[in-house]
KEPA-124120 format. One record per atom (N, C-alpha, C): x, y, z; residue in three letters; residue number from 1. Coordinates in Angstrom, 2 decimals, padded with zeros to 5 digits. Last residue first. Layout:
+---------+---------+---------+------+------+
!    east !   north !      up ! resn ! resi !
+---------+---------+---------+------+------+
!       X !       Y !       Z !  ALA !  NUM !
...
+---------+---------+---------+------+------+
This chain:
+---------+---------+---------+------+------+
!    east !   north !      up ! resn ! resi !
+---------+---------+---------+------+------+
! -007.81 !  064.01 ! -041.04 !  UNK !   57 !
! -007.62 !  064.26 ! -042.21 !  UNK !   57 !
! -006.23 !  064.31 ! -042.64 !  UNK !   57 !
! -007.87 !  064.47 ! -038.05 !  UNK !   56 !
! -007.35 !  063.20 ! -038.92 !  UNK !   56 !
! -007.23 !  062.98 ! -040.08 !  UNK !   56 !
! -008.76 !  066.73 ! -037.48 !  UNK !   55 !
! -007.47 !  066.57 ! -037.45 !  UNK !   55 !
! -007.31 !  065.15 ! -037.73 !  UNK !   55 !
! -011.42 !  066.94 ! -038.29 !  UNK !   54 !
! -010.70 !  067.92 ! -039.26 !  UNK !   54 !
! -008.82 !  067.34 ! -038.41 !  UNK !   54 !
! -012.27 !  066.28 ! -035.86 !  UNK !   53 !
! -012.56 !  065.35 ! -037.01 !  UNK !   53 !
! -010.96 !  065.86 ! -037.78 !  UNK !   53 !
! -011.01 !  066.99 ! -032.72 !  UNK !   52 !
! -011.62 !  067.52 ! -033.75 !  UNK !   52 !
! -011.60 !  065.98 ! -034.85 !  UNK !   52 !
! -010.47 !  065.21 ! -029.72 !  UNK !   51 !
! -009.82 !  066.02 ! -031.12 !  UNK !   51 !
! -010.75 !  066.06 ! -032.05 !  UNK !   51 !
! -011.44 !  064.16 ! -028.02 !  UNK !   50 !
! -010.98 !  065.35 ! -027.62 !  UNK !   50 !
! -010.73 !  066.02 ! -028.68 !  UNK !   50 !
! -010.04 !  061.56 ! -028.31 !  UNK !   49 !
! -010.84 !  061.80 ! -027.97 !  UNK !   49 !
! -010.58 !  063.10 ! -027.65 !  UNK !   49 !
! -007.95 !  059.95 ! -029.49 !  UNK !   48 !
! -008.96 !  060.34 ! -030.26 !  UNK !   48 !
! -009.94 !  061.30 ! -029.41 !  UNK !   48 !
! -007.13 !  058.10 ! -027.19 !  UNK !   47 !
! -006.48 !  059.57 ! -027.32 !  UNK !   47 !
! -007.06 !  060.64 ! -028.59 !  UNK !   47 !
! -009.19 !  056.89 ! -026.30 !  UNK !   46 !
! -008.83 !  057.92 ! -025.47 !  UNK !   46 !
! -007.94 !  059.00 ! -025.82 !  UNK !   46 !
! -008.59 !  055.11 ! -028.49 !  UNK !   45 !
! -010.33 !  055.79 ! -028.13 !  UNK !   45 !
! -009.91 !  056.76 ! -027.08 !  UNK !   45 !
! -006.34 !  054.02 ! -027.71 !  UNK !   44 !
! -006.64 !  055.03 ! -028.98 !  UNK !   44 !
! -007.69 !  055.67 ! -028.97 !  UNK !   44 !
! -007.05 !  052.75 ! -025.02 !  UNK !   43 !
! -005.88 !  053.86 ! -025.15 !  UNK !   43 !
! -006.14 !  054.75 ! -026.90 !  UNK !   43 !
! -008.89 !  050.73 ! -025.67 !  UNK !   42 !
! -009.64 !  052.22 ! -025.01 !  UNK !   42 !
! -008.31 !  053.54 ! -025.23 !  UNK !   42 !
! -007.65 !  049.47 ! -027.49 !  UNK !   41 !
! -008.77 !  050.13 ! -028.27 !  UNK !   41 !
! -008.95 !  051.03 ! -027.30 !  UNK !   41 !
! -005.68 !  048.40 ! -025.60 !  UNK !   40 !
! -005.39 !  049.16 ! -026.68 !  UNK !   40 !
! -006.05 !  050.03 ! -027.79 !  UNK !   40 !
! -007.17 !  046.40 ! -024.09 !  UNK !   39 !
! -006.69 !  048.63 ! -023.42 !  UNK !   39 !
! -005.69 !  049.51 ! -024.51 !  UNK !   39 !
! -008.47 !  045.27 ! -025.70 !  UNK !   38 !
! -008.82 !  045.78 ! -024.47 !  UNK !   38 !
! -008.45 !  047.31 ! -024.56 !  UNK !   38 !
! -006.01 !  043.66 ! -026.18 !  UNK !   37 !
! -007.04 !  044.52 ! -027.02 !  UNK !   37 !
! -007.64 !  045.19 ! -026.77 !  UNK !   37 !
! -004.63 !  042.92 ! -024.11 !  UNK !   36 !
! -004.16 !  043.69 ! -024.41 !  UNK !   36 !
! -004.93 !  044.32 ! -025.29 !  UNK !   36 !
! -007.36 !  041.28 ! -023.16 !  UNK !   35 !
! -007.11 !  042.36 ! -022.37 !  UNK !   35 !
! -005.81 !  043.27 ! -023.18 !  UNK !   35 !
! -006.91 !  038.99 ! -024.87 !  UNK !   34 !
! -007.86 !  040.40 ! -025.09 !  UNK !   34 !
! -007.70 !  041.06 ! -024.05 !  UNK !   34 !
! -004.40 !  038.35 ! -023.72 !  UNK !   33 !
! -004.17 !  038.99 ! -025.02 !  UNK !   33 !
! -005.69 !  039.86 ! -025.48 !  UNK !   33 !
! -005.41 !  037.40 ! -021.80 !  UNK !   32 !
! -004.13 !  038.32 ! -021.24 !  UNK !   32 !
! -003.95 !  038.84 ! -022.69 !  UNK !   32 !
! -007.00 !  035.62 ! -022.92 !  UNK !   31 !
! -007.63 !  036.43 ! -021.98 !  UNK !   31 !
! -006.50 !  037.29 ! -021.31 !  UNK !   31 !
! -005.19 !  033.52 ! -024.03 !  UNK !   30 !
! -006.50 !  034.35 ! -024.82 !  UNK !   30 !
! -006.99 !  035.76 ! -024.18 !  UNK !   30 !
! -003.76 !  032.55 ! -021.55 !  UNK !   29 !
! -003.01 !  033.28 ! -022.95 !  UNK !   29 !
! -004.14 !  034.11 ! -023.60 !  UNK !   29 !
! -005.35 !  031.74 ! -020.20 !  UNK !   28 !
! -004.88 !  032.65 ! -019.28 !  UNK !   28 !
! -004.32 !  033.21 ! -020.66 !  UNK !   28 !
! -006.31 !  028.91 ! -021.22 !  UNK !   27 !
! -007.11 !  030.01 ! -021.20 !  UNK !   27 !
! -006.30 !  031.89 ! -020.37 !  UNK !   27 !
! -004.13 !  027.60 ! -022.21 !  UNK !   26 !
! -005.61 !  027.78 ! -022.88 !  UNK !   26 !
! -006.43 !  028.79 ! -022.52 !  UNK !   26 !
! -002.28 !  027.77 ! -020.03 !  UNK !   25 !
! -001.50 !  027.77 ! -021.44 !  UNK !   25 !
! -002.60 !  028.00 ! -022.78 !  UNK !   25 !
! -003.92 !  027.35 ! -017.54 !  UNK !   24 !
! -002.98 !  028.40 ! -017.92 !  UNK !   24 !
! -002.75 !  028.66 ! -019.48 !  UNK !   24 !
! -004.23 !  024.61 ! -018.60 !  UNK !   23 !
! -005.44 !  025.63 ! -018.33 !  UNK !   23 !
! -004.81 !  026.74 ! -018.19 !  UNK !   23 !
! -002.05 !  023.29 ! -019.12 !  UNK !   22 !
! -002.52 !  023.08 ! -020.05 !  UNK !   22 !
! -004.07 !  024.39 ! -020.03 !  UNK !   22 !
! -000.82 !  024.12 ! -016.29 !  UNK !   21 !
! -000.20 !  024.70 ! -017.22 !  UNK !   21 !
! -001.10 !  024.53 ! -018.62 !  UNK !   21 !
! -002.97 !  022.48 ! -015.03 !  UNK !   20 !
! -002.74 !  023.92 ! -014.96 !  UNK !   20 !
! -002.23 !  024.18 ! -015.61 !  UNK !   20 !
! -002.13 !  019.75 ! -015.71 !  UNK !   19 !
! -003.51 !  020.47 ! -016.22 !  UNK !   19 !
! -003.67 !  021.54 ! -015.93 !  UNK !   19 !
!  000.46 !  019.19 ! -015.22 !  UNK !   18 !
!  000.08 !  019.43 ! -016.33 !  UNK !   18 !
! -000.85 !  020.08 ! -016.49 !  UNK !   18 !
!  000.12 !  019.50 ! -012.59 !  UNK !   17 !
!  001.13 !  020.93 ! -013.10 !  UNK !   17 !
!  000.69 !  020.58 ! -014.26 !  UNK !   17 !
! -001.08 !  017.29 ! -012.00 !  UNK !   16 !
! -001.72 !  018.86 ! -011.40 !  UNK !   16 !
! -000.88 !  019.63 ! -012.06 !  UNK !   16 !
!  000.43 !  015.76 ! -012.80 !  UNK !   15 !
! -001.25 !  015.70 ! -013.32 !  UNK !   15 !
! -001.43 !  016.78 ! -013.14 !  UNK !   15 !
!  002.25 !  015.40 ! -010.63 !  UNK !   14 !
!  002.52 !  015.60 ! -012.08 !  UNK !   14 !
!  001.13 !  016.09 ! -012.86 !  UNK !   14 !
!  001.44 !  015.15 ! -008.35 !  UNK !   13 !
!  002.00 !  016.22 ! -008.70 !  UNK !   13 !
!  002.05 !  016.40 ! -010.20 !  UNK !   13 !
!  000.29 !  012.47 ! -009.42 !  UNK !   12 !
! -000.33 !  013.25 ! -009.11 !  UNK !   12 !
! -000.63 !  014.81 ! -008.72 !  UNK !   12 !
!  002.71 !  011.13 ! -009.52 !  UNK !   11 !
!  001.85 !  011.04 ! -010.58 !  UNK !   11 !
!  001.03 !  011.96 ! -010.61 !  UNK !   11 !
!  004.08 !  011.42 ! -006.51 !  UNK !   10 !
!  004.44 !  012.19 ! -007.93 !  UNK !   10 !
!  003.56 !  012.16 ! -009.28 !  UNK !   10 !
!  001.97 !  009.57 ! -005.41 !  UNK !    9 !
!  001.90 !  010.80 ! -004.79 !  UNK !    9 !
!  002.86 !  011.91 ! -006.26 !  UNK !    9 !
!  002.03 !  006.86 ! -006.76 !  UNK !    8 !
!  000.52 !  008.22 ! -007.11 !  UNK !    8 !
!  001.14 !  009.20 ! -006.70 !  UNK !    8 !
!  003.97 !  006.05 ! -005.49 !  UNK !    7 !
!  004.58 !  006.31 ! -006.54 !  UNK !    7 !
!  003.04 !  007.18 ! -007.27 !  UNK !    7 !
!  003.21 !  005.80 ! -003.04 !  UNK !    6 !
!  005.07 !  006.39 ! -003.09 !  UNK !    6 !
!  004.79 !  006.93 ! -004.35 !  UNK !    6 !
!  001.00 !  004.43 ! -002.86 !  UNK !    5 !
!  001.26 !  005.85 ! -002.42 !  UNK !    5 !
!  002.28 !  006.32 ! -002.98 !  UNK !    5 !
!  002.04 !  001.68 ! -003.24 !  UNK !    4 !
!  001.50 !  002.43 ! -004.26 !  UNK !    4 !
!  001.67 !  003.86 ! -004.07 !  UNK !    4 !
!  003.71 !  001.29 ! -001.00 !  UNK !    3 !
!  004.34 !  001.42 ! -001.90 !  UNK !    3 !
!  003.75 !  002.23 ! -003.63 !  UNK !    3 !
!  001.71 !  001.06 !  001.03 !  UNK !    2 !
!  002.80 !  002.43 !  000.87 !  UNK !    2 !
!  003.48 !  002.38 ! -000.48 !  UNK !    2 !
!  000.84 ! -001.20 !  000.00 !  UNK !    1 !
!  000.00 !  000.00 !  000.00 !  UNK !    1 !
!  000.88 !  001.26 !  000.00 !  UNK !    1 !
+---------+---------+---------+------+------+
């Protein structure tokens, strides 16, 4: 019995860093990149803002 333990207990470390990194690596990438879309549409929408038409011409 200990002996199974010995060897689940790293299998099971292992499992857990895979499927975080595989849930990190799926969903934390998409959602750290629309957030750079994010604040890159409000940063141009913010700096548009304020200015006349006639100055983008």
């Amino acid at each position: 019995m200990w002996h199974l333990a010995h060897h689940a207990l790293p299998l099971g470390y292992w499992l857990i860093h895979e499927t975080t990194y595989k849930f990190l690596k799926y969903t934390a990438e998409p959602i750290s990149s629309t957030i750079d879309n994010i604040l890159q549409a409000t940063n141009i929408s913010s700096a548009y803002k304020g200015k006349q038409p006639s100055e983008f011409t």
